[in-house]
C-alpha positions in Angstrom: -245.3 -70.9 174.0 -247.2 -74.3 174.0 -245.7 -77.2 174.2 -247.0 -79.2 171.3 -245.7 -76.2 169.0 -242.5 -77.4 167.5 -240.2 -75.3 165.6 -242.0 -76.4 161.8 -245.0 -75.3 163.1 -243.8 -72.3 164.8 -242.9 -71.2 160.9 -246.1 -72.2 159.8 -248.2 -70.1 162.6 -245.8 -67.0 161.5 -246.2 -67.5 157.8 -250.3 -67.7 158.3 -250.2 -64.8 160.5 -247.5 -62.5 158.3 -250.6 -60.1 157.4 -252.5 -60.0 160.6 -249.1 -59.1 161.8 -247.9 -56.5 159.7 -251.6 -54.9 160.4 -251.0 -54.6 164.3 -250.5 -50.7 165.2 -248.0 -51.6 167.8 -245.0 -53.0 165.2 -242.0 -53.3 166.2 -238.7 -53.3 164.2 -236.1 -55.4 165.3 -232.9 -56.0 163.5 -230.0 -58.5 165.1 -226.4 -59.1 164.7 -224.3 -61.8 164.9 -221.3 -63.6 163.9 -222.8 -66.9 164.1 -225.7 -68.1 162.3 -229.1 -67.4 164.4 -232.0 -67.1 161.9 -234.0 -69.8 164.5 -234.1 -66.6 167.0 -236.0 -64.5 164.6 -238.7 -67.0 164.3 -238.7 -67.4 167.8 -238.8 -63.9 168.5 -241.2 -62.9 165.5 -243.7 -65.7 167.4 -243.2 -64.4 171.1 -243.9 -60.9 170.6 -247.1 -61.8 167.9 -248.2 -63.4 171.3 -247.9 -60.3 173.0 -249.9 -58.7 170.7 -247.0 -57.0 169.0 -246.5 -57.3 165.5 -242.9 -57.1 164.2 -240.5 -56.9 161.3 -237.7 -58.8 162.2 -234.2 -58.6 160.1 -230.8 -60.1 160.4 -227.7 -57.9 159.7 -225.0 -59.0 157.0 -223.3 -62.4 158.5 -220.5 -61.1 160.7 -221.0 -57.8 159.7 -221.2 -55.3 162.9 -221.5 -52.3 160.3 -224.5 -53.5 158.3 -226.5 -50.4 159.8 -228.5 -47.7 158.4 -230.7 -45.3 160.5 -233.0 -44.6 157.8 -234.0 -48.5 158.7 -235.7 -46.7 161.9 -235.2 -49.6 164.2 -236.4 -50.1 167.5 -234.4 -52.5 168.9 -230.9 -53.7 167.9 -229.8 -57.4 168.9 -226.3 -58.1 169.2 -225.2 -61.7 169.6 -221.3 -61.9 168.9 -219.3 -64.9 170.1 -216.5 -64.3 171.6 -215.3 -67.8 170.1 -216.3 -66.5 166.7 -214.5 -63.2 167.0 -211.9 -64.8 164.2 -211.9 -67.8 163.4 -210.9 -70.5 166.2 -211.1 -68.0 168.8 -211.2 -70.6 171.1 -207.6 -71.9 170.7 -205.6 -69.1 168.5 -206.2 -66.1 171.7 -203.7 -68.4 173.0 -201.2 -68.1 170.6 -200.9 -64.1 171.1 -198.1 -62.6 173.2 -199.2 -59.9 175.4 -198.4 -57.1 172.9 -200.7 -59.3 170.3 -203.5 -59.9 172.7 -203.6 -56.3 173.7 -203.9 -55.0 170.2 -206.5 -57.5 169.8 -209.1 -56.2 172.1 -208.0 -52.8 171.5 -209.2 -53.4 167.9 -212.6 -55.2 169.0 -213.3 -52.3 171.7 -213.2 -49.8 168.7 -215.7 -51.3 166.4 -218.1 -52.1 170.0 -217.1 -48.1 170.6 -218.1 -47.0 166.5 -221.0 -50.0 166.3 -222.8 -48.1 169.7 -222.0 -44.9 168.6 -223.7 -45.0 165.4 -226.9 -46.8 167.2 -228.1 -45.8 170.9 -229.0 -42.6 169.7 -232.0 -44.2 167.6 -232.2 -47.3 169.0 -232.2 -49.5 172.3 -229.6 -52.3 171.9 -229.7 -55.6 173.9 -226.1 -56.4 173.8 -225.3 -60.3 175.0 -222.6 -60.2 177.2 -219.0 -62.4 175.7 -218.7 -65.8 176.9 -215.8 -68.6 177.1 -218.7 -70.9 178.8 -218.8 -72.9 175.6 -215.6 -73.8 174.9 -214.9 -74.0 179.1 -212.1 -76.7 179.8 -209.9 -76.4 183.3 -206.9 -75.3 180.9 -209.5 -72.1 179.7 -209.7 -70.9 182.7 -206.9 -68.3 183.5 -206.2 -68.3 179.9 -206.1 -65.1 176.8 -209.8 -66.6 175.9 -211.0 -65.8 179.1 -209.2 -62.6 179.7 -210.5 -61.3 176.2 -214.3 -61.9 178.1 -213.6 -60.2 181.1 -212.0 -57.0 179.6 -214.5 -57.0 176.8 -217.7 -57.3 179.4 -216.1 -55.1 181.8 -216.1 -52.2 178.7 -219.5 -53.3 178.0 -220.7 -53.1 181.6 -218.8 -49.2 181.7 -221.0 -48.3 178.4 -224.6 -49.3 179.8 -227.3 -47.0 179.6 -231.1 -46.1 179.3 -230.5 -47.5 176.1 -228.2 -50.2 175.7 -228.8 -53.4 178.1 -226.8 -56.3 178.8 -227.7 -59.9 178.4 -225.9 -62.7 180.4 -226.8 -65.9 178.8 -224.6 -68.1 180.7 -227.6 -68.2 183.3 -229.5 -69.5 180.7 -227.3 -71.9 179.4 -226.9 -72.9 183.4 -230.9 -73.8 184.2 -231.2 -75.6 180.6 -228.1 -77.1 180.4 -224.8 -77.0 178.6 -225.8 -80.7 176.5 -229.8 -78.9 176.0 -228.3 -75.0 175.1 -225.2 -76.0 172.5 -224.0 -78.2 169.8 -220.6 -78.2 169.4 -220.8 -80.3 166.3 -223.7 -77.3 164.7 -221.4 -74.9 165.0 -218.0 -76.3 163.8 -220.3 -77.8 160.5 -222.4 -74.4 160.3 -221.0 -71.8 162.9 -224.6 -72.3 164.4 -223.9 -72.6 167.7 -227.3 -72.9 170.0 -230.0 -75.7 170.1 -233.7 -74.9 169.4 -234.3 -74.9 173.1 -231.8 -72.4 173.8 -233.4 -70.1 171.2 -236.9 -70.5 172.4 -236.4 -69.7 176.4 -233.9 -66.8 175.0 -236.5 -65.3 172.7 -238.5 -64.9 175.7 -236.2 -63.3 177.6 -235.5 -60.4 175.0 -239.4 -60.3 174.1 -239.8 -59.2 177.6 -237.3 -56.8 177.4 -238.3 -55.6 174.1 -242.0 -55.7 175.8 -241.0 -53.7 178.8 -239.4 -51.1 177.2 -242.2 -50.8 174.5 -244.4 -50.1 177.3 -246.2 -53.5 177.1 -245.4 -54.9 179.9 -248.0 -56.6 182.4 -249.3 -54.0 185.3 -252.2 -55.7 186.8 -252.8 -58.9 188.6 -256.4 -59.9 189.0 -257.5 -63.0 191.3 -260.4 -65.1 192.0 -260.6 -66.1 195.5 -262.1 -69.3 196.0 -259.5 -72.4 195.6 -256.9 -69.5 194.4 -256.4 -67.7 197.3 -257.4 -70.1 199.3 -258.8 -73.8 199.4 -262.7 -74.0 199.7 -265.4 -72.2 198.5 -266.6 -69.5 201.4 -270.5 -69.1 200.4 -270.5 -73.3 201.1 -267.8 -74.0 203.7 -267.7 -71.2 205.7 -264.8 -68.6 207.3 -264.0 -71.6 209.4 -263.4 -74.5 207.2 -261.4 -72.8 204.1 -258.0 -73.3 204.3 -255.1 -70.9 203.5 -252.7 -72.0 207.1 -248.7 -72.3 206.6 -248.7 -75.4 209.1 -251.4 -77.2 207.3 -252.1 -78.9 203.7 -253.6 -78.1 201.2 -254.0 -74.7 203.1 -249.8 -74.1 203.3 -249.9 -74.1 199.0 -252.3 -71.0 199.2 -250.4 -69.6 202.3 -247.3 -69.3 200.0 -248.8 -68.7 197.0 -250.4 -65.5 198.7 -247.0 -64.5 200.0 -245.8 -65.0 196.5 -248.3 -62.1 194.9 -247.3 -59.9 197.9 -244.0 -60.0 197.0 -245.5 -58.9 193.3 -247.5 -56.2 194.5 -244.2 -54.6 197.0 -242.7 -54.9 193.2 -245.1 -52.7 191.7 -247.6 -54.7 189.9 -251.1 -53.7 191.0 -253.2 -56.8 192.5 -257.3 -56.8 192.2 -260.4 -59.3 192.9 -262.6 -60.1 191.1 -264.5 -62.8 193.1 -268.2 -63.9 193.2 -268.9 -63.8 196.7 -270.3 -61.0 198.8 -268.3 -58.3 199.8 -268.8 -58.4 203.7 -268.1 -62.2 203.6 -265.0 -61.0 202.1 -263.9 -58.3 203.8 -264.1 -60.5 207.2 -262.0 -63.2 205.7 -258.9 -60.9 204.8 -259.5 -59.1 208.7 -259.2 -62.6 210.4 -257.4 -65.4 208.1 -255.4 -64.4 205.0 -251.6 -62.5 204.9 -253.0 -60.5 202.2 -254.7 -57.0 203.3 -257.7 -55.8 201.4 -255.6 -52.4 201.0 -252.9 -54.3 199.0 -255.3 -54.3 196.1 -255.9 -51.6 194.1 -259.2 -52.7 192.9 -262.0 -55.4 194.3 -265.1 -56.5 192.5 -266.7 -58.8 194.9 -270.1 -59.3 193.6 -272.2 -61.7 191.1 -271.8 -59.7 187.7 -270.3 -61.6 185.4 -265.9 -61.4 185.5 -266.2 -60.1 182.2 -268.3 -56.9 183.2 -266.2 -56.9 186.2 -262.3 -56.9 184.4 -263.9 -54.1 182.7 -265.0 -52.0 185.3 -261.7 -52.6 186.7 -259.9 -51.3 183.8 -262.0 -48.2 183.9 -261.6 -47.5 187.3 -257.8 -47.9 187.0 -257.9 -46.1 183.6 -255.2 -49.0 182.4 -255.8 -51.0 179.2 -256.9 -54.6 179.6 -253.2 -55.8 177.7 -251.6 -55.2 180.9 -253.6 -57.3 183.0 -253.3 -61.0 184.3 -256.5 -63.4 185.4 -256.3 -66.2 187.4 -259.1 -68.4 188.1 -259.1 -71.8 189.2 -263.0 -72.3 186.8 -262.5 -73.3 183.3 -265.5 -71.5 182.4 -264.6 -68.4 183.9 -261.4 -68.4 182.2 -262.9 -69.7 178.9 -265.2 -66.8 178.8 -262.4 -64.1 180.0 -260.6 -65.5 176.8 -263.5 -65.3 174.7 -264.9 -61.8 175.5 -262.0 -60.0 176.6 -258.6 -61.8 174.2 -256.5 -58.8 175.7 -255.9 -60.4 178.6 -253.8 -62.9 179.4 -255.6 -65.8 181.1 -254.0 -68.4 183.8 -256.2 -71.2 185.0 -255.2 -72.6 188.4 -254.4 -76.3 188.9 -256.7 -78.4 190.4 -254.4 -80.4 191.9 
């Protein structure tokens, strides 16, 4: 998502782009549920998967409402985002007040509506269930209390119930890398049991559009790569096999030695790793025998020539017999990028830094 793209605007691309949207073959329906207000993920979500090239209609279940579902709504996906301190009200504090006897009957009771709420759905749909947390409200006399032991035997049913189709979302890793003062407002959610800041919404969005991506079948397949100052520093038709740089012990040349080792561990992954370089293909094929830690058979595709990359992502595509919405560019030439964009919008385009 760019950075200049603030959450007003955000609204404003989706509202401009409702119809091209709605128009997309690939749309996805996506209905969430929660206990705490979360209408700032839709937007996000509606915006992420626009980007790639999905359209989608996007609902929100009945506030606190687990049984606000009806198959005839044919959903895809099913997003479930219950707090655990918004299981009843104060959560946080009254768990404690349970005796054992009281505590039990409470998750017993919670359990059975997870049990009814997942019976009803994986059948039809593919539910991305967020894992209970007592991160929020974590204070040293939490710890070993009935708020946390109400998160460990809730996730630990959870975790015995996952399937092809239901998958389990651990936020708190978000909520580590951002921040506890950048991912939640105390304040939001006591005034309007919103609990999450706009940041946490936007890198979370991402998260489940990739899921919701991968599981659609849209998920990227192919990496393609210029080789000149991508793979390695220098340009070989001017400097020469000698003088371009790609050596661990030496810099610049150590960036593109890691960076190489970096789409190796990609490829051993899965993901299928092509050139498409202008240079000539014996000058090539000598510099991967005697200086890179790539192989020329880890790529499943080269187009070493001087056609144009356009012509060349196509043949590509052909030959691999994969559409171009799976694949990835990287080019270190604004004009070759700018032109990939231009002429082929499918794929996704990464310039590399100069610098």
């Amino acid at each position: 998502m760019p950075n200049n793209l603030n959450y007003s605007k955000l609204i404003d691309f989706n509202n401009k782009k409702i119809k091209t949207i709605n128009s997309k073959k690939n749309l996805i329906k996506v209905k969430i549920f929660s206990n705490i207000s979360c209408f700032q993920l839709k937007e996000y979500l509606y915006y992420d998967l626009f980007q790639n090239n999905f359209g989608s209609k996007i609902s929100i279940a009945e506030y606190d409402n687990f049984f606000d579902y009806n198959k005839n709504e044919n959903n895809d996906f099913l997003i479930v985002f219950w707090e655990l301190s918004n299981l009843i009200e104060g959560s946080q504090f009254k768990l404690n007040s349970l005796n054992h006897k009281e505590l039990k009957k409470f998750i017993i009771n919670v359990k059975r509506k997870i049990e009814l709420f997942l019976t009803q759905s994986t059948k039809d749909s593919i539910v991305i269930f967020n894992k209970f947390s007592s991160a929020n409200f974590s204070r040293n006399y939490f710890q070993n209390d009935n708020f946390k032991k109400v998160e460990i035997e809730l996730n630990t049913f959870l975790e015995k119930k996952k399937n092809k189709n239901l998958i389990l979302v651990d936020h708190n890793q978000l909520i580590a890398e951002l921040g506890k003062n950048n991912s939640i407002s105390l304040r939001d959610f006591y005034i309007s049991k919103s609990m999450y800041t706009l940041n946490f919404y936007k890198n979370y969005s991402n998260i489940i559009s990739n899921i919701i991506c991968s599981k659609s079948g849209l998920i990227k397949k192919v990496l393609v790569l210029d080789c000149d100052n991508t793979l390695w520093k220098g340009i070989l038709v001017e400097d020469g096999i000698n003088k371009i740089q790609m050596d661990e012990h030496s810099f610049p040349g150590s960036i593109f030695f890691e960076v190489q080792n970096l789409i190796y561990d990609l490829y051993k992954k899965g993901i299928l790793i092509c050139l498409n370089t202008k240079n000539n293909y014996l000058d090539i094929k000598n510099v991967f025998k005697k200086k890179t830690f790539l192989k020329l058979n880890n790529f499943a595709e080269i187009q070493s020539n001087w056609n144009d990359k356009v012509s060349n992502m196509k043949k590509i595509s052909q030959n691999l017999n994969l559409g171009l919405e799976s694949f990835v560019f990287l080019d270190d030439s604004d004009f070759e990028i700018n032109h990939v964009k231009k002429m082929l919008p499918e794929v996704t385009c990464f310039k590399v830094p100069n610098k």
